[in-house]
Biopython code that builds the backbone (N, CA, C, O; Angstrom):
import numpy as np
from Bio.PDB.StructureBuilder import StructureBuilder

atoms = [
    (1, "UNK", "N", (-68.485, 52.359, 162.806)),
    (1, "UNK", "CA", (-69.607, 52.247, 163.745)),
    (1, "UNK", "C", (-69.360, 51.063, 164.679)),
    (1, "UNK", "O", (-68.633, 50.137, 164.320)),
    (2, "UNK", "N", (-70.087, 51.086, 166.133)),
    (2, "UNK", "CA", (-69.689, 49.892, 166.849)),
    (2, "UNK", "C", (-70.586, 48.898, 166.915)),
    (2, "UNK", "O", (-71.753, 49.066, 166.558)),
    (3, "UNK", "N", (-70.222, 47.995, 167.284)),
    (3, "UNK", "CA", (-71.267, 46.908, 167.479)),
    (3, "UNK", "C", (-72.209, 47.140, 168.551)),
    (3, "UNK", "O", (-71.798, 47.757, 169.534)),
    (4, "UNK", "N", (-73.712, 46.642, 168.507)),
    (4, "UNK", "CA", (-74.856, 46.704, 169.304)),
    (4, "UNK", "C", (-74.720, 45.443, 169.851)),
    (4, "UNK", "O", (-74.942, 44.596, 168.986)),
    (5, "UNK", "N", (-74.438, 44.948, 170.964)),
    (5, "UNK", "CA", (-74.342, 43.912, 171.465)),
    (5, "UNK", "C", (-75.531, 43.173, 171.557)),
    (5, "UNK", "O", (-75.807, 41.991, 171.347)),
    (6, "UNK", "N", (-76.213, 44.224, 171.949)),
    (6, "UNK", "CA", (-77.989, 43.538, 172.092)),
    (6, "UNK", "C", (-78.798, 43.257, 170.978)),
    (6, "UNK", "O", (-80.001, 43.168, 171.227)),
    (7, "UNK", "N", (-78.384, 43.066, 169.614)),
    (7, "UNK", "CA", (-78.708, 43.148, 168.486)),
    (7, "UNK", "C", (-78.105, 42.117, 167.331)),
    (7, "UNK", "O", (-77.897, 42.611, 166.223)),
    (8, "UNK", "N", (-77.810, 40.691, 167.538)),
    (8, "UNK", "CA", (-77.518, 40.038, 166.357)),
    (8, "UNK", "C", (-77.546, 39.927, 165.134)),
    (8, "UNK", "O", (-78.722, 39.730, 164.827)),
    (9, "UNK", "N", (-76.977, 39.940, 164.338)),
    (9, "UNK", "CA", (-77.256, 40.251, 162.860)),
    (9, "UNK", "C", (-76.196, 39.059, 161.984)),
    (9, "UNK", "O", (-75.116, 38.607, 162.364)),
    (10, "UNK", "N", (-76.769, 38.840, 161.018)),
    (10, "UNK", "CA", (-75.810, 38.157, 160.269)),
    (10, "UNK", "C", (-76.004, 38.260, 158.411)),
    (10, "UNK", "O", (-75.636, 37.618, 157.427)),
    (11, "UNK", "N", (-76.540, 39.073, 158.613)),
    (11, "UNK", "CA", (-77.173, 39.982, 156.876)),
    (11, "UNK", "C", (-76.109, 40.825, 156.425)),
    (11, "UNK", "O", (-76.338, 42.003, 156.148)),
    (12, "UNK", "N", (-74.838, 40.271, 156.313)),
    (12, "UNK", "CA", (-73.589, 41.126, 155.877)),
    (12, "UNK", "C", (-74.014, 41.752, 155.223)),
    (12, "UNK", "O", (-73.845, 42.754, 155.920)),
    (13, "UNK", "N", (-74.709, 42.290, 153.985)),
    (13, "UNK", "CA", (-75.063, 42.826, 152.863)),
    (13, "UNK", "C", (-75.728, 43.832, 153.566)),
    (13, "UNK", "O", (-75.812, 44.750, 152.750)),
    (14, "UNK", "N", (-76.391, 44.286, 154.896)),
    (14, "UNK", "CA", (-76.721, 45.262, 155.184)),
    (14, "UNK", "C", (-75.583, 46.639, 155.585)),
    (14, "UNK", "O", (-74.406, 46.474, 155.909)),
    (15, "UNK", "N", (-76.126, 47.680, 155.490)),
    (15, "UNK", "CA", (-75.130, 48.972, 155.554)),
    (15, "UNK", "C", (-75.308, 48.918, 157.128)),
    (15, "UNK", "O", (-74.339, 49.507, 157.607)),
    (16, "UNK", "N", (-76.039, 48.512, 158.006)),
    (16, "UNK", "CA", (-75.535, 48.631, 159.507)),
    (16, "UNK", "C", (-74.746, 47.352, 160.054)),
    (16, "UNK", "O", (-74.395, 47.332, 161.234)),
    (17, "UNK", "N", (-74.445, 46.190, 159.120)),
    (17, "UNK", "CA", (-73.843, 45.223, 159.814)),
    (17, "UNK", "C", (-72.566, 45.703, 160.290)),
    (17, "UNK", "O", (-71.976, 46.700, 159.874)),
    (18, "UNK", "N", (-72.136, 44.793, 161.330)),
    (18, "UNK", "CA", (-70.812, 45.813, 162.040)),
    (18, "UNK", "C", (-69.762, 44.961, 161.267)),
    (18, "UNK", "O", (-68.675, 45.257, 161.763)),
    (19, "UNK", "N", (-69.572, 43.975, 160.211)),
    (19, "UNK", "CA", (-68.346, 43.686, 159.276)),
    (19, "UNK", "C", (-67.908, 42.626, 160.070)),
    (19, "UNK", "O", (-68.300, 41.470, 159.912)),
    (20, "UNK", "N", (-66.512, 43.246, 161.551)),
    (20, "UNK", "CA", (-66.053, 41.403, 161.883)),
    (20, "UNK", "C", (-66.630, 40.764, 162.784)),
    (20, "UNK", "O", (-66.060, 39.840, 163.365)),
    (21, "UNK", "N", (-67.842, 41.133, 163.060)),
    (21, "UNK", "CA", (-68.723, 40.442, 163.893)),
    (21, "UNK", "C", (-70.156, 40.703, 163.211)),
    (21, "UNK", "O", (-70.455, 41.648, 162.481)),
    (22, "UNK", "N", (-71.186, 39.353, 163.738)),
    (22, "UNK", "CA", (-72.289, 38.871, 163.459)),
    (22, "UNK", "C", (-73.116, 39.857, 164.680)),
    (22, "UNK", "O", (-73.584, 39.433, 165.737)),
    (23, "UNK", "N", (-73.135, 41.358, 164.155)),
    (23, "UNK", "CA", (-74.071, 42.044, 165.108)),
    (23, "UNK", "C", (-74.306, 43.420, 164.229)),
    (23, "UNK", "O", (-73.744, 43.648, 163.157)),
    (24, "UNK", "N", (-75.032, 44.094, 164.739)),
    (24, "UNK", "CA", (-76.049, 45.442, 164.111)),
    (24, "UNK", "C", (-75.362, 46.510, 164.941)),
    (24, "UNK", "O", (-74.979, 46.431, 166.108)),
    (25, "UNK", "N", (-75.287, 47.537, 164.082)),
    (25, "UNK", "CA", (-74.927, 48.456, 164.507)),
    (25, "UNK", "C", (-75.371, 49.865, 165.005)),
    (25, "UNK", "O", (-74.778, 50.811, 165.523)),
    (26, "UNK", "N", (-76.404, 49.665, 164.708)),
    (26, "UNK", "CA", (-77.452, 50.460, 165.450)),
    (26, "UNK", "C", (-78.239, 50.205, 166.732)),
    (26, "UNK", "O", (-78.597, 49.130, 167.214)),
    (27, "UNK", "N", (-78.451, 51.649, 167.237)),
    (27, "UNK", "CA", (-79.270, 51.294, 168.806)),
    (27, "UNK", "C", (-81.037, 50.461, 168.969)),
    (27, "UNK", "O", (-81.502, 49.629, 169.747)),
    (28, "UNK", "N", (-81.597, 51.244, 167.764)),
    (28, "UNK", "CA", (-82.727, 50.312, 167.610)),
    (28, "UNK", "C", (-83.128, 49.683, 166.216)),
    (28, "UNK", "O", (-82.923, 50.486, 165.306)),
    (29, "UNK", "N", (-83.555, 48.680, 165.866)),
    (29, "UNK", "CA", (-84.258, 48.436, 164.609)),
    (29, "UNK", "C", (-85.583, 48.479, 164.777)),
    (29, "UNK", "O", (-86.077, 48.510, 165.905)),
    (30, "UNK", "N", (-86.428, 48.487, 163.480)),
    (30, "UNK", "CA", (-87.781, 48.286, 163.648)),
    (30, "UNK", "C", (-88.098, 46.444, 162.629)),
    (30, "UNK", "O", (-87.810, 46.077, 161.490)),
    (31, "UNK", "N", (-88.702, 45.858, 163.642)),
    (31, "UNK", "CA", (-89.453, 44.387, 162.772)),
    (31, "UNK", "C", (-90.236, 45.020, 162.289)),
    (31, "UNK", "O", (-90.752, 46.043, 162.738)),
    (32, "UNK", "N", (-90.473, 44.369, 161.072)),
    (32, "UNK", "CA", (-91.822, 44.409, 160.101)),
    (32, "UNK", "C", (-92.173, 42.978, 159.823)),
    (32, "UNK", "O", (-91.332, 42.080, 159.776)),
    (33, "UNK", "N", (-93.723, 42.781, 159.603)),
    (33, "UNK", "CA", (-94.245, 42.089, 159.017)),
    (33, "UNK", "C", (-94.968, 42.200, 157.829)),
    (33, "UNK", "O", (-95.182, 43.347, 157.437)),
    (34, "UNK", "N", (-95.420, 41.206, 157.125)),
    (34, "UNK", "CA", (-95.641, 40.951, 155.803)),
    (34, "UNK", "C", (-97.535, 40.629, 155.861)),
    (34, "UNK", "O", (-98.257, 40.822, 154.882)),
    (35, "UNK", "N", (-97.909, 40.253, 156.863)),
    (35, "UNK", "CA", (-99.351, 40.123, 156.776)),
    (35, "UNK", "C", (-100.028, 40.773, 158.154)),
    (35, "UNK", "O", (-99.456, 41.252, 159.134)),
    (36, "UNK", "N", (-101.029, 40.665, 157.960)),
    (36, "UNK", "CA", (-101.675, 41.565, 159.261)),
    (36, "UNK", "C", (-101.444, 40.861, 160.323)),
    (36, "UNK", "O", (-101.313, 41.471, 161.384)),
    (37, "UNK", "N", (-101.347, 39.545, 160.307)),
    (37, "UNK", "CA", (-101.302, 39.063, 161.565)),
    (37, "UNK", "C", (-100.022, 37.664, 161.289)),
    (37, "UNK", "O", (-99.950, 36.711, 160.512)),
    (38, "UNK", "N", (-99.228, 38.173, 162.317)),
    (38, "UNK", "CA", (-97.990, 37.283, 161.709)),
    (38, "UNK", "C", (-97.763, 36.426, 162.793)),
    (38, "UNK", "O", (-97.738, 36.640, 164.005)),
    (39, "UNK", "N", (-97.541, 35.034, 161.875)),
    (39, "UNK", "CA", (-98.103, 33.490, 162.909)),
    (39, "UNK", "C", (-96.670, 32.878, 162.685)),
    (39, "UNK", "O", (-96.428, 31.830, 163.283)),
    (40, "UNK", "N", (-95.734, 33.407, 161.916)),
    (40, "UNK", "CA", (-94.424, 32.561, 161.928)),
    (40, "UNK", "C", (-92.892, 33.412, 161.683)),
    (40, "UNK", "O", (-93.144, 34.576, 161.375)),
    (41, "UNK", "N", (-92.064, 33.263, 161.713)),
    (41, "UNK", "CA", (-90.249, 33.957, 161.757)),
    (41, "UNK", "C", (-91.018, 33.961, 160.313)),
    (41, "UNK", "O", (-91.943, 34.634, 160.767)),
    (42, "UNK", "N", (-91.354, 33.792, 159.125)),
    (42, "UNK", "CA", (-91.037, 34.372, 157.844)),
    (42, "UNK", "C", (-92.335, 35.349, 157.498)),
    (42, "UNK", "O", (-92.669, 35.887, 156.442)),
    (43, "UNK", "N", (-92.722, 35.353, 158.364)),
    (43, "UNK", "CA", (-93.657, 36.702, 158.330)),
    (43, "UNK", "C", (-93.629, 37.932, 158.757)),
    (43, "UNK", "O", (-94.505, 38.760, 159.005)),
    (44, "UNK", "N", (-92.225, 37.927, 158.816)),
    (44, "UNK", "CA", (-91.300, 39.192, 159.905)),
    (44, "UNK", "C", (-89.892, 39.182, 159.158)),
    (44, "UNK", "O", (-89.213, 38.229, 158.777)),
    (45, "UNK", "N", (-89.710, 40.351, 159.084)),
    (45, "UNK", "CA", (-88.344, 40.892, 158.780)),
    (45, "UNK", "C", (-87.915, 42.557, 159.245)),
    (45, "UNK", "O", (-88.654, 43.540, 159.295)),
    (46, "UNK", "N", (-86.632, 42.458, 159.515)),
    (46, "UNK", "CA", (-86.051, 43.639, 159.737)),
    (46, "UNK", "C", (-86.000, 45.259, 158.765)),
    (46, "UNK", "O", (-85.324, 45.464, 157.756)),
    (47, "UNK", "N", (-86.880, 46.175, 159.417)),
    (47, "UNK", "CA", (-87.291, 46.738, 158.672)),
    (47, "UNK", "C", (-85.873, 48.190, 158.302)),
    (47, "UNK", "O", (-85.769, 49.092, 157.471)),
    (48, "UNK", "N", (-85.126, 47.739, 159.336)),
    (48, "UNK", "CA", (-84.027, 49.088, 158.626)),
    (48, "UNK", "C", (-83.178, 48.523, 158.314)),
    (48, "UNK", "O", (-82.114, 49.010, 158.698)),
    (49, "UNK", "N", (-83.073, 47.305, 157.530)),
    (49, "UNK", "CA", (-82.270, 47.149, 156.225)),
    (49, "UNK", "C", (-81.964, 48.108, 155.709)),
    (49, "UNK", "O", (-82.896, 48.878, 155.474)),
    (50, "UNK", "N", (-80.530, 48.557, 155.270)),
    (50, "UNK", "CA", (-80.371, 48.973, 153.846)),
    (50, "UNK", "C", (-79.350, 48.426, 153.270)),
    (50, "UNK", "O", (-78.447, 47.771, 153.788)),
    (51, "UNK", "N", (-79.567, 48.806, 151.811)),
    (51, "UNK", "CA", (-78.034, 48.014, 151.112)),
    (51, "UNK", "C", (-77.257, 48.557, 151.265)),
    (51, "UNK", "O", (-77.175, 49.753, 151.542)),
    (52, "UNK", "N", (-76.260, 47.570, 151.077)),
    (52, "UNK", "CA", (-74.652, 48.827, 151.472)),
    (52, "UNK", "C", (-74.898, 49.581, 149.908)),
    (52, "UNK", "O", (-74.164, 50.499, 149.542)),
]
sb = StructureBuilder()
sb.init_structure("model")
sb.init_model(0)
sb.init_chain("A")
sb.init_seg("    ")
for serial, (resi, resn, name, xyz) in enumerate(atoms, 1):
    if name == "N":
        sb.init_residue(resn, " ", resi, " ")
    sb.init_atom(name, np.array(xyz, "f"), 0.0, 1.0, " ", f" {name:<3s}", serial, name[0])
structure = sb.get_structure()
């Protein structure tokens, strides 16, 4: 798969990381959050994680 340029990643352990570069390999991801109303970066995470 190729790298998404527009898409940084550095979650090697994911099945879309592109391996020799720090980027995603997919065209879109979806953010998720963790509370209804999210006030900080750890109240958000990348929701199409998967494990390799």
């Amino acid at each position: 798969m190729e790298k998404n340029n527009c898409i940084g990643c550095i979650v090697s352990e994911c099945k879309f990381h592109a391996r020799t570069e720090d980027y995603c390999t997919l065209d879109k991801i979806q953010v998720t959050k963790h509370e209804n109303t999210a006030t900080s970066t750890e109240c958000t995470d990348c929701g199409s994680f998967k494990r390799q």
